[in-house]
N, C-alpha and C positions, 0 to 999 in steps of 0.2 A: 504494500500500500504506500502510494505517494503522499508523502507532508508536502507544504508550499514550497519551504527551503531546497526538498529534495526536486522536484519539478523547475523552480529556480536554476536549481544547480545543473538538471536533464538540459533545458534548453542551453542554457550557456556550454555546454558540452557539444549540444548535438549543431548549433553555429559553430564553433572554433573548429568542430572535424568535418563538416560539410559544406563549409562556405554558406550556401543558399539552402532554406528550406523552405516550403510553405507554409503558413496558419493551420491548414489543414491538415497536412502531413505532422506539425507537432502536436494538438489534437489530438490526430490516434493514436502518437508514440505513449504521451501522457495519459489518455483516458480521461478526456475532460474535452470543453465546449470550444470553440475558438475562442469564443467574447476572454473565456478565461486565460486562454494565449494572451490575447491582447493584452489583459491588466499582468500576469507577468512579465512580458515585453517591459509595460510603463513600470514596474518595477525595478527593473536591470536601468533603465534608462536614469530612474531615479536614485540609481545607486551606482550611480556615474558609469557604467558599462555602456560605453555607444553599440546602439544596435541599429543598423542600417534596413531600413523595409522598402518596398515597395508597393503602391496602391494598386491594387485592384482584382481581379475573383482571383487568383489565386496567390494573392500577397499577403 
C-alpha cells in the first residue's frame, strides 16, 4: 500500500528514469486518479523539485 510520501517518492523516480511520462501512465503505476497526479506534481513543485509538463490529453 502506497502512503503520499511513498507515491511522492514513485513519481520522482519514475521522471529521473524515464524522462517523459504521462498523467495517465502515473495513475496506473500508482493506483490513484490523475487529479491526484496533478496535486503531487504541485507538491514536488512546491518543494522546489522542477517538474516540466506539458498540456494536453495526454500531459
Amino acid at each position: 500500500m502506497y502512503t503520499p510520501t511513498t507515491r511522492l517518492l514513485t513519481i520522482l523516480e519514475l521522471l529521473q528514469s524515464r524522462g517523459s511520462i504521462s498523467g495517465p501512465e502515473l495513475a496506473e503505476k500508482l493506483e490513484v486518479e490523475v487529479r491526484s497526479v496533478r496535486r503531487y506534481i504541485t507538491m514536488l513543485r512546491d518543494l522546489g523539485i522542477p517538474v516540466d509538463s506539458e498540456p494536453g490529453r495526454y500531459g
